[in-house]
C-alpha beads as a LAMMPS data file, in Angstrom:
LAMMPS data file: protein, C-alpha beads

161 atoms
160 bonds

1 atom types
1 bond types

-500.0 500.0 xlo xhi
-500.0 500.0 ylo yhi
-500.0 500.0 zlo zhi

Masses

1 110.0

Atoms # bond

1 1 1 0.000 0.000 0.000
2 1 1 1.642 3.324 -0.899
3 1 1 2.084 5.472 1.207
4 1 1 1.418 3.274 4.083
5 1 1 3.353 2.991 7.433
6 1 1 3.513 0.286 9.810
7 1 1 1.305 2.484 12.308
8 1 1 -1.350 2.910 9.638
9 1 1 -3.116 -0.442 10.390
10 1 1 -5.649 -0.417 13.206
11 1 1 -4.317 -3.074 16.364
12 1 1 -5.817 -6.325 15.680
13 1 1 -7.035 -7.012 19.230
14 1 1 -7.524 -5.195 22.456
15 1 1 -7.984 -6.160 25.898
16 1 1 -10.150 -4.400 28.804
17 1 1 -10.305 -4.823 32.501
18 1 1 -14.362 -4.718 33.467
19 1 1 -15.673 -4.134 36.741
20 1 1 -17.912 -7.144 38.765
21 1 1 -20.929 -5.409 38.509
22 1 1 -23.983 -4.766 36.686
23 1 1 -22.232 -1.792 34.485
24 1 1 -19.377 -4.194 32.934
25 1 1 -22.384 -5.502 30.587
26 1 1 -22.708 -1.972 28.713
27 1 1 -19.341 -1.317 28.707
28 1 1 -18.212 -4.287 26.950
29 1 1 -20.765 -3.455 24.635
30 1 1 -19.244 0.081 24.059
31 1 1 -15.821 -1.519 23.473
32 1 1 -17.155 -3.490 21.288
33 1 1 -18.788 -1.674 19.249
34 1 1 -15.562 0.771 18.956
35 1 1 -13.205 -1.754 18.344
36 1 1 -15.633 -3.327 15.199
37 1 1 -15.904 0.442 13.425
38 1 1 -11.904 0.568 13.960
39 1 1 -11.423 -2.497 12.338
40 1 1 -13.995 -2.100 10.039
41 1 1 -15.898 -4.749 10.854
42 1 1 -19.385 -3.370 10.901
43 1 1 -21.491 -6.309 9.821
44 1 1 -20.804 -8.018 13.027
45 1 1 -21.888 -5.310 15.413
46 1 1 -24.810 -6.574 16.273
47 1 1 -24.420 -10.115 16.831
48 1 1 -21.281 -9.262 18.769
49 1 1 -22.231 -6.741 21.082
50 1 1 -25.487 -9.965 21.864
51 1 1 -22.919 -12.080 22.697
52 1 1 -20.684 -9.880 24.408
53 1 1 -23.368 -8.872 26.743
54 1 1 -24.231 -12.678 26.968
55 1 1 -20.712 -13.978 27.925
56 1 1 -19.967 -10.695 30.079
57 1 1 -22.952 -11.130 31.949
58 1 1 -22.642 -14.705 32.770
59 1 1 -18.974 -13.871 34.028
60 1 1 -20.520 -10.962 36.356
61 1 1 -23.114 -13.893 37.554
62 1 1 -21.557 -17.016 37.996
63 1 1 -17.456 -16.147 37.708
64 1 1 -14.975 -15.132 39.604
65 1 1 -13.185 -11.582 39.516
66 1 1 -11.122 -10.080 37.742
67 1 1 -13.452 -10.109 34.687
68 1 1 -11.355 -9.238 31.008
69 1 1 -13.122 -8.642 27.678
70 1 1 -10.448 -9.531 24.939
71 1 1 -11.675 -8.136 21.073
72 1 1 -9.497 -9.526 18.215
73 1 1 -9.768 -9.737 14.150
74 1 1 -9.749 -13.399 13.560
75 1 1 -10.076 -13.760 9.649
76 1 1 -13.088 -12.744 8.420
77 1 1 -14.738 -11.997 11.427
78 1 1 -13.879 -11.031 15.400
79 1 1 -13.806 -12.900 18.129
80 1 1 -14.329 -12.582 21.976
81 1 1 -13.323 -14.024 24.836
82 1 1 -14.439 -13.458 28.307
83 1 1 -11.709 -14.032 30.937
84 1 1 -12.910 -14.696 35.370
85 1 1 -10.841 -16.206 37.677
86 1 1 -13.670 -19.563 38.558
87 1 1 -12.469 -22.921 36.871
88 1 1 -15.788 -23.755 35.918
89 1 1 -18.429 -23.569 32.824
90 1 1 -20.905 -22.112 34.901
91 1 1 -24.584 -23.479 35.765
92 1 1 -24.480 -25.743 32.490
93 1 1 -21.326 -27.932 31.900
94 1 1 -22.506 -29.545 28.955
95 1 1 -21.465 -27.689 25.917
96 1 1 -21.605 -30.649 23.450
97 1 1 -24.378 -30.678 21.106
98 1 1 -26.840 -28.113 19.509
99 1 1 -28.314 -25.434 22.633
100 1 1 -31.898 -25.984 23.352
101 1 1 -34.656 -23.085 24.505
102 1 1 -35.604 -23.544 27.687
103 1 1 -39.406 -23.232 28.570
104 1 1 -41.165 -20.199 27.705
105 1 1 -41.919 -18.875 32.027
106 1 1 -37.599 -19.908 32.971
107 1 1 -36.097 -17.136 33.972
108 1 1 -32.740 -18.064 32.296
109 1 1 -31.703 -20.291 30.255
110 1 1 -31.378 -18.849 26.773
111 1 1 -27.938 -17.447 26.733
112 1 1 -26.474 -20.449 25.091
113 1 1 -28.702 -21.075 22.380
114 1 1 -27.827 -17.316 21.916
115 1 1 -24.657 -17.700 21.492
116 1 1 -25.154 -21.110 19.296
117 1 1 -27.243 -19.245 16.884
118 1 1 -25.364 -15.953 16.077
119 1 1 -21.630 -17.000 16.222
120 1 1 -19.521 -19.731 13.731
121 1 1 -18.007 -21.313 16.672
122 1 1 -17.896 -21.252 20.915
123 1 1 -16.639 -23.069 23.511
124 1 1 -14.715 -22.934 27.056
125 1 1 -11.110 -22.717 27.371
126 1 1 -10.083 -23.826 30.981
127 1 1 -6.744 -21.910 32.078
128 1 1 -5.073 -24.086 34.344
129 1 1 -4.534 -22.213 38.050
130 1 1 -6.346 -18.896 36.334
131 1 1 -9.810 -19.861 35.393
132 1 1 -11.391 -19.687 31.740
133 1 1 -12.151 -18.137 29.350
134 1 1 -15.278 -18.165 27.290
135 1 1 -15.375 -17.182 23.901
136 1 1 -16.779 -17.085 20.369
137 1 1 -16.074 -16.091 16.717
138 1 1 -18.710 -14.105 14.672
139 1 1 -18.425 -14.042 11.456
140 1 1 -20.957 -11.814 9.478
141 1 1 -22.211 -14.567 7.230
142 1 1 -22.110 -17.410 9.741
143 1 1 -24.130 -15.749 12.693
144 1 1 -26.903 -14.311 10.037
145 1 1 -26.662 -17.610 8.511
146 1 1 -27.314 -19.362 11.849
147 1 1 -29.627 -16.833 13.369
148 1 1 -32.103 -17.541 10.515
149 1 1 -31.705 -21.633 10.863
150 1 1 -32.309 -20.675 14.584
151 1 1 -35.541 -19.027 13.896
152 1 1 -37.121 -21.375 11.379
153 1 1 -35.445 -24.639 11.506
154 1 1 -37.625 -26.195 9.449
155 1 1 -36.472 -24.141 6.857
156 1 1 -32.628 -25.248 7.096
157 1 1 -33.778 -28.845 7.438
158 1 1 -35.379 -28.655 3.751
159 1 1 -32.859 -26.686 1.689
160 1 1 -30.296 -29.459 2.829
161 1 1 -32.232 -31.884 1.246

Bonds

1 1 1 2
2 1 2 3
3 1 3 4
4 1 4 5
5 1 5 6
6 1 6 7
7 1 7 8
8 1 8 9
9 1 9 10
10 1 10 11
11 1 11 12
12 1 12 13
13 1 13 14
14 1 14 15
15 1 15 16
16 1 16 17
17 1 17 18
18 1 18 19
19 1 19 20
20 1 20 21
21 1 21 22
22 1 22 23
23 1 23 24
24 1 24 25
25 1 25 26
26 1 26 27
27 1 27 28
28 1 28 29
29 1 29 30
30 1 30 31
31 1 31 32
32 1 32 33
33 1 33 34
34 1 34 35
35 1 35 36
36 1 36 37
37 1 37 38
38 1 38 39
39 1 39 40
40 1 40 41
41 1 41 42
42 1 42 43
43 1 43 44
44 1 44 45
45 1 45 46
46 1 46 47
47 1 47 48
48 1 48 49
49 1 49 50
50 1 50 51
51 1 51 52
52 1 52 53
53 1 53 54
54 1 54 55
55 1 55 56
56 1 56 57
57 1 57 58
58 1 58 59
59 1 59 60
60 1 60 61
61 1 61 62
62 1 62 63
63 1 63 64
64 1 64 65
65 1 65 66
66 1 66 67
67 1 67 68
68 1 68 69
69 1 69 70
70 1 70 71
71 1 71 72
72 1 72 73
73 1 73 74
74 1 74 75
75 1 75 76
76 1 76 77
77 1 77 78
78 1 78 79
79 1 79 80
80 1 80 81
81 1 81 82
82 1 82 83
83 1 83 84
84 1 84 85
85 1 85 86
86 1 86 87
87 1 87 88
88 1 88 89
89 1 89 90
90 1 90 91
91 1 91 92
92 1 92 93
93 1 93 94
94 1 94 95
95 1 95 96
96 1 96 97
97 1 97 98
98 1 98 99
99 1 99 100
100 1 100 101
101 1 101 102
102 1 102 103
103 1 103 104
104 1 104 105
105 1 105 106
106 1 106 107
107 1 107 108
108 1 108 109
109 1 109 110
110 1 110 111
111 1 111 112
112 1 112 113
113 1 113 114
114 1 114 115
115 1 115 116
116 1 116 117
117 1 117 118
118 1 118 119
119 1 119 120
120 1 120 121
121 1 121 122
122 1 122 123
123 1 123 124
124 1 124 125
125 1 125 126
126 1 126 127
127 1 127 128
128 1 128 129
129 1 129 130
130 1 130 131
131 1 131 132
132 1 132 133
133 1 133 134
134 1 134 135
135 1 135 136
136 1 136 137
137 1 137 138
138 1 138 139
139 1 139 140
140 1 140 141
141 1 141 142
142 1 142 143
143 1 143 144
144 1 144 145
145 1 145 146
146 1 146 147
147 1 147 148
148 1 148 149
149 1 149 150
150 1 150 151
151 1 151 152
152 1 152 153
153 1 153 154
154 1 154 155
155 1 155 156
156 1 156 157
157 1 157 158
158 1 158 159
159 1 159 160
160 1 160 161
């Protein structure tokens, strides 16, 4: 690129200490939405900052602090991991297998199939003597691709036949 100088490219990833409160939600969802317009990664905005508030949340709930939101490019798309200090998944352990709604009067529950619906890929990455991290990869295709099988599965079921 001419004219270009090593410091012209926005940084790939960023990381952000977040409070163990009810606020870290909506500020990882102002970091995230900064660091997708510096990247220029716009068509993931809004299933990212849904999952961000997911994952974030679920760390204020049922981690451990210190809570860290990490944002980073990851080929076509971004992806997020949430860092707390507990060694554990959380309430649900089993993350094999497609997420399933939970009934229409729980009062949680949904997170997951959330997450399963809108990003490419998820999953839990146990850190030895430091906890996990939680994390997912939106891609802008994949999560509107997966959002609509989501919604009307009966739909996916026939055009793969």
């Amino acid at each position: 690129m001419e004219g270009a100088t090593p410091g012209d490219e926005p940084e790939t990833s960023e990381r952000h200490d977040l409070p163990d409160d009810a606020s870290a939600a909506g500020i990882a969802r102002v970091k995230a939405r900064r660091f997708v317009g510096r990247v220029r990664m716009e068509a993931v905005v809004e299933p990212l900052t849904l999952i961000v508030s997911e994952l974030v949340s679920n760390a204020v709930r049922h981690g451990k602090p210190p809570i860290q939101l990490l944002l980073q490019r990851a080929g076509r798309g971004v992806r997020v991991d949430v860092h707390d200090e507990a060694p554990e998944a959380g309430p649900t352990n089993d993350l094999d297998g497609p997420a399933t709604l939970p009934g229409p009067y729980a009062e949680g529950g949904r997170g997951r199939f959330l997450v399963d619906a809108l990003s490419s890929r998820h999953g839990v990455m146990e850190i030895p003597d430091d906890g996990k991290e939680v994390w997912a990869v939106i891609e802008p295709d994949r999560s509107q691709d997966r959002a609509a099988e989501a919604e009307f599965p009966e739909d996916s079921r026939d055009a793969a036949r």
